[in-house]
C-alpha positions in Angstrom: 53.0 -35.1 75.2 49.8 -33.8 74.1 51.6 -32.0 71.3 53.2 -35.4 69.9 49.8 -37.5 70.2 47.8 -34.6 68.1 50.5 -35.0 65.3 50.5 -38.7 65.7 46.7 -38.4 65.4 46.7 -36.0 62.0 48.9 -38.5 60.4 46.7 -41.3 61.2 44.0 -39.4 59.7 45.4 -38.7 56.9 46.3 -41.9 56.3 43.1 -43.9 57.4 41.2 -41.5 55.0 43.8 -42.5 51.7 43.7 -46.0 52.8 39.6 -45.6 53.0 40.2 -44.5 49.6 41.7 -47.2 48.3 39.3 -49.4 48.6 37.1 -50.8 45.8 33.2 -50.0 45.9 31.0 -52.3 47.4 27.6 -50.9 45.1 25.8 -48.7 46.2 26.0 -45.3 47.8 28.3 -42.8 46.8 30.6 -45.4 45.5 27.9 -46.0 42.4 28.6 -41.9 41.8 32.4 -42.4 41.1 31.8 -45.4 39.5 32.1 -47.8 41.7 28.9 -49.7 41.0 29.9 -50.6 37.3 32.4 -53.4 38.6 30.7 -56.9 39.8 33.3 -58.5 41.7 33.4 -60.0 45.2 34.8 -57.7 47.2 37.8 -58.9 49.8 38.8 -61.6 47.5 42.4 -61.2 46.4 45.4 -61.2 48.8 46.0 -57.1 48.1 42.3 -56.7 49.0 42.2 -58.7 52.4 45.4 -56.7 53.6 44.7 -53.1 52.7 41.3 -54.5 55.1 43.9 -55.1 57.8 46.0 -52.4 57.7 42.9 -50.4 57.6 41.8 -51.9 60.6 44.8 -51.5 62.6 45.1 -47.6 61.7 41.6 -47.2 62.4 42.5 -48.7 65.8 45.3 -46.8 66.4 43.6 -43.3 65.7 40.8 -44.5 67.9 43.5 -44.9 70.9 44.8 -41.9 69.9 41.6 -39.9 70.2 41.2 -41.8 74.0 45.0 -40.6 75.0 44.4 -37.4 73.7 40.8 -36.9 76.0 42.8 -38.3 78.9 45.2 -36.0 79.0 43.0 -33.2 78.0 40.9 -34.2 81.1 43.9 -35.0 83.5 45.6 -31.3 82.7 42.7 -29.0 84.1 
């Protein structure tokens, strides 16, 4: 059980950090040093915008829950 929950929580790594990734820079930070900063547009606006947000929120959740199981189970097994 712990076995499958430490694979289920390297893929959602993975994946939280290319969907991170994807998003367009804010300004500022280290967004400005990829070039990030050069665009001035509100960020969130379009439809593909708002749901890489949600679908970045739900994988963040589900590797958070993931970290929780995996403590759990660490702590219930000594």
């Amino acid at each position: 059980m712990v076995m499958g929950f430490s694979i289920a929580l390297i893929i959602f790594s993975a994946l939280l950090m290319l969907l991170v990734l994807m998003h367009k820079g804010k300004g500022g930070g280290l967004s400005d040093m990829f070039g990030g900063g050069m665009q001035s547009s509100v960020g969130g606006s379009s439809v593909a915008e708002r749901n890489l947000d949600r679908i970045t929120v739900v994988v963040g959740l589900c590797w958070f829950s993931c970290i929780v199981v995996l403590g759990l189970l660490m702590k219930l097994d000594r």
